[in-house]
C-alpha positions, 0 to 999 in steps of 0.5 A: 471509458467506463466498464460494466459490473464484473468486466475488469480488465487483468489477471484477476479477471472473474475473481469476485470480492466482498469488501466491508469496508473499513480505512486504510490497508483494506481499501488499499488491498481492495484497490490492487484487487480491484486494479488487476482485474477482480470484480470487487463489491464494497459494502459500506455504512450509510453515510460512509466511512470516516477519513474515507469517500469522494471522487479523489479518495483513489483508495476506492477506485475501481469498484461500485460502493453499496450502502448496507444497515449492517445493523438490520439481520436482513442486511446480514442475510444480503451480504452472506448471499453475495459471499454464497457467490464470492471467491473473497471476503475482506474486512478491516474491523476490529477482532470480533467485529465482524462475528458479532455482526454475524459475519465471521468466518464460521458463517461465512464459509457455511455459505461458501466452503471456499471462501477465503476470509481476508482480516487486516488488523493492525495488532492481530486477531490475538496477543494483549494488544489485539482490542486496542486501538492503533495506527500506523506509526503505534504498529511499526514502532513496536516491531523495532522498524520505526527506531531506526528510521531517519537521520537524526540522532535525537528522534526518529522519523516516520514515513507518513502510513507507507510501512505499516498499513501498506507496506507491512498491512495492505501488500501482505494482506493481497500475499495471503489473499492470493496464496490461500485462493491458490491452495483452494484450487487444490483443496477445494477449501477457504481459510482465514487469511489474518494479516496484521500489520505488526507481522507484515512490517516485522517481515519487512524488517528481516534483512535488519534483523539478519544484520543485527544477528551478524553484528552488522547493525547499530541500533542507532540512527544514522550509524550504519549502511543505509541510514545515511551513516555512510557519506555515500548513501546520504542526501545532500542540499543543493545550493537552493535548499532542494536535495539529491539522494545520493547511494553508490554502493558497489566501487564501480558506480561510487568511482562514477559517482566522485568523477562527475561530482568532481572529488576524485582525490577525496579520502578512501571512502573505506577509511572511516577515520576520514567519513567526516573529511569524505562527507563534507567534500560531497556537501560542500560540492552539491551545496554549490550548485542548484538541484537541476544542474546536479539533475543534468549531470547524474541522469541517466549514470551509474552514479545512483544519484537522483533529486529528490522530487515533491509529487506534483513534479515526480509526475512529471519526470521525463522516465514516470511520463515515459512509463506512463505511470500517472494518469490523469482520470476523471480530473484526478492524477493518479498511479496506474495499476501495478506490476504490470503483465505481458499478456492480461494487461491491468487498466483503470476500470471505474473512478472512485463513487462520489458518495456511499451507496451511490451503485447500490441498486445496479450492483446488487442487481448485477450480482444477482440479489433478488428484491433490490427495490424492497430492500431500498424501500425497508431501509436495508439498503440505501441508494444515494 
């Protein structure tokens, strides 16, 4: 199924965006955006961008790409035509970037007042680091949550890019977004939205921070609560080298937990003087039996035990097949959108373009440009 330019289905239905394009949390905030609803135009080099394009980059679904020489002034004049008609503006340049184009804030909001102006940066458009060059893992190792990550002792650990382009980047990059949309409708004005991933991250920290104020956080791995420093809230291998992720906090469901392992007469799991004793009995019992027997026993309990799945069979679990959580579209297996919503229900619109500036004559068209084939002749504009 396919849909026209600007006929995406959720709440976000008639919202209209401008992404310039860029990789990473952008196009991730771009791809929610687009998801629920908005009608989102990505404006992209000739060529592309690196790490980014195809039609199984899912970071780009959604929404029609349009190629641009951002370098040509009569290109500038485009996109500030498509902001005198946007609700949003997104871009993931370096600081400065974008005003040297001639596409910062003050110019954008010369043309469109309420235009709300969302920067993703990893460091912020301000502070020493603010120019530098960084990914993911430089973002949230100084912010403090990257120490702690991880079981072992001697290193920490990072979840791939997860935390800090979208976890603390992308996600509170849509927060700011949709907050400041709802403070123009009051206002009648737009403002800069500047989401940087070492803010994000450090919010997403706050509960650690709340217990290292308390006292209630080691700044070691593997000591506390929930970094596995506890043998109820650890992972375990199975007797074929596969694992479960095991956490029964609350007394209630840690007493289902050791009857269906079968260590009811395990040490008091609060006498950590015996953790040791307590871990080795739940190793010893999960190393005794393969993944999908320990599977049977715990599913559907209030053990809070579950196995720990690679992909490509997390999609077919029986609850993710019965949410439909991944679909297949286009030959691609891929996550529906998210959260989901009783009455303005989000639906996959478009696959991601094949190749940049593969849409730019039909969309620039749709969003009113006028002269579309000149700017395709002059090279302002490229159709792949």
């Amino acid at each position: 199924m396919t849909y026209a330019l600007g006929q995406g289905t959720g709440p976000l239905s008639g919202l209209k965006v401008v992404e310039i394009a860029g990789i990473g949390p952008s196009p991730h905030a771009c791809m929610i955006l687009a998801d629920l609803g908005a009608d989102v135009i990505r404006i992209e080099r000739p060529g592309g961008q690196m790490l980014t394009g195809g039609p199984n980059d899912l970071l780009n679904r959604g929404r029609p790409s349009v190629a641009l020489n951002l370098k040509d002034p009569e290109a500038i004049a485009t996109v500030l035509d498509l902001v005198a008609e946007a609700d949003v503006l997104i871009e993931g340049m370096r600081p400065g970037t974008t005003e040297r184009l001639g596409l910062g804030p003050e110019e954008c909001h010369a043309r469109n007042p309420r235009l709300v102006y969302g920067r993703m940066t990893g460091w912020g458009q301000d502070g020493p680091l603010a120019k530098a060059a960084g990914h993911d893992m430089n973002y949230i190792a100084i912010t403090g949550a990257l120490f702690g990550m991880g079981q072992d002792k001697g290193r920490p650990h990072f979840p791939s890019n997860l935390v800090g382009d979208f976890g603390g980047g992308s996600t509170y990059l849509v927060i700011g977004v949709l907050a400041a949309l709802l403070e123009a409708r009051v206002s009648g004005a737009g403002q800069v939205v500047d989401a940087a991933i070492v803010d994000g991250t450090a919010h997403l920290n706050a509960m650690s921070a709340g217990m290292l104020a308390g006292g209630n956080l080691k700044e070691e791995r593997g000591a506390n609560l929930l970094d596995g420093g506890m043998p109820f809230y650890d992972l375990y291998e199975t007797s074929d080298g596969r694992h479960m992720s095991v956490g029964p906090l609350e007394p209630q469901f840690y007493d289902v937990f050791v009857k269906l392992l079968g260590i009811e007469d395990a040490p008091d799991r609060y006498d950590f003087d015996q953790s040791p004793e307590l871990r080795r009995q739940v190793a010893a019992r999960f190393a005794s039996r393969t993944q999908a027997d320990w599977s049977e026993v715990f599913e559907g309990t209030d053990a809070c035990v579950a196995p720990i799945l690679p992909l490509t069979e997390a999609m077919d679990h029986p609850h993710m097949a019965a949410r439909e959580i991944f679909v297949d579209r286009e030959g691609v297996r891929q996550p529906q959108p998210a959260p989901r919503f009783s009455r303005t229900t989000a639906t996959l619109s478009t696959p991601p373009p094949v190749k940049p500036g593969i849409d730019t004559r039909e969309t620039l068209t749709a969003w009113g440009v006028i002269d579309v084939d000149g700017l395709i002749e002059r090279g302002v504009a490229v159709q792949a």
